[in-house]
C-alpha positions as CSV (number, residue, x, y, z in Angstrom):
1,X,-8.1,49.9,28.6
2,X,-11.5,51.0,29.9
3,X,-11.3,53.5,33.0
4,X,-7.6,54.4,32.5
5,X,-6.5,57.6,32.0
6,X,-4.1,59.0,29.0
7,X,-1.7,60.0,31.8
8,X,-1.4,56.8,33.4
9,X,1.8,54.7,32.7
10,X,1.2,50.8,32.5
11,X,3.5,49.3,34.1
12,X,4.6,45.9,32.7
13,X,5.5,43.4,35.0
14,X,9.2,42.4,36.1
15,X,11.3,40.4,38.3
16,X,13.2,41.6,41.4
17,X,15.7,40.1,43.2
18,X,16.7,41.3,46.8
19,X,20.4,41.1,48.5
20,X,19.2,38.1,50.4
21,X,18.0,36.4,47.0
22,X,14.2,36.2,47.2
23,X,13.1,36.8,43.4
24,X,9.7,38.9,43.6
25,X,7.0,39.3,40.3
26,X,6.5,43.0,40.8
27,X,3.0,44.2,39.5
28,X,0.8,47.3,40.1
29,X,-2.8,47.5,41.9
30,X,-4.9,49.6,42.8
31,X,-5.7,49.2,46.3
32,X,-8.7,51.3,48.8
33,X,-10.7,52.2,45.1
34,X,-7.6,52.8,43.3
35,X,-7.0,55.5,45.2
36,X,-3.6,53.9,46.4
37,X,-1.6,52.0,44.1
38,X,1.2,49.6,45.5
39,X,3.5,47.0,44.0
40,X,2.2,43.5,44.6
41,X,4.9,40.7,45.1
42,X,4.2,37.0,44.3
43,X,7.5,35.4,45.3
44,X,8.7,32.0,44.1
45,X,7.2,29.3,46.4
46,X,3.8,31.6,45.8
47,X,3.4,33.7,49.1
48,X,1.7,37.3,47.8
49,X,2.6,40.6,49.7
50,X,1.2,44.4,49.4
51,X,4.6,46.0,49.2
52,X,5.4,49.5,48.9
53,X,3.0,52.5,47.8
54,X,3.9,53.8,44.2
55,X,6.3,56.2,43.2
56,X,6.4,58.6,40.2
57,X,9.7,56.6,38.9
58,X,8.4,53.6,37.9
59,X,11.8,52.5,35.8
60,X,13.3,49.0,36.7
61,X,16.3,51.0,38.8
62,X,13.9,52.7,40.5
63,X,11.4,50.0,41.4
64,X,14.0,47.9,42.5
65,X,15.6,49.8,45.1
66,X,12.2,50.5,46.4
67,X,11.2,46.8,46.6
68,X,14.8,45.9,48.0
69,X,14.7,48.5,50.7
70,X,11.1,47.6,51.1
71,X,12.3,43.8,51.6
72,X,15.4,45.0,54.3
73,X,12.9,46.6,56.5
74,X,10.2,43.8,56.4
75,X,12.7,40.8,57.3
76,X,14.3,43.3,59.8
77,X,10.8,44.0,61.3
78,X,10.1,40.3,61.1
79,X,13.4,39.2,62.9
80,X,13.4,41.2,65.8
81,X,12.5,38.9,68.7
82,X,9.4,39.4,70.6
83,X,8.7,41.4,73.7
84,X,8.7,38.9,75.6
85,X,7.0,39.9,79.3
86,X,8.9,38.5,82.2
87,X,7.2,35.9,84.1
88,X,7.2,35.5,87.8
89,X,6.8,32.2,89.3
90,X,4.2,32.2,91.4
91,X,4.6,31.1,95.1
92,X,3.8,27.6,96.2
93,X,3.0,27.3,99.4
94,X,5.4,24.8,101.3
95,X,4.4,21.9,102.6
96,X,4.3,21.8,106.3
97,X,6.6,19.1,107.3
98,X,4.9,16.1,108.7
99,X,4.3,15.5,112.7
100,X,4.0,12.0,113.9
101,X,1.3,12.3,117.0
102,X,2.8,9.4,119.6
């Protein structure tokens, strides 16, 4: 391959499956001009995430503990609810009670 160095490993791609049992296609790509490679995911129904930067180990064991502990902290990000900011009602003015003039 044109512009890829002797040192470089290619890394084929593979499937991962997480704890929760989302299955990921794990590939490689170089990302900010290939100055920052990080495993792709395409998961099964199609959605595409940037995952993890990466790492010198690039064996299956290694990958997928990465990706699954990648995975934990996203849906754990993902799940936390909301800061939610309290509201205060605002103060409606009562209504005066009604005088009959006689």
């Amino acid at each position: 391959m044109k512009g890829r160095r002797r040192s470089d490993k290619f890394v084929e791609p593979f499937v991962v499956t997480t704890e929760d049992g989302m299955r990921f296609r794990c590939s490689v790509a170089a990302l900010g001009r290939e100055s920052d490679p990080r495993w792709v995911l395409l998961d099964s129904d199609g959605a595409q995430y940037v995952g993890p930067s990466v790492e010198p180990d690039k064996s299956h064991e290694a990958v997928e503990k990465l990706i699954r502990d990648w995975w934990r902290g996203m849906k754990a990000e993902h799940e936390q609810p909301p800061a939610t900011q309290q509201e205060t009602p605002t103060a409606q003015p009562e209504a005066a009670p009604a005088t009959q003039d006689t």
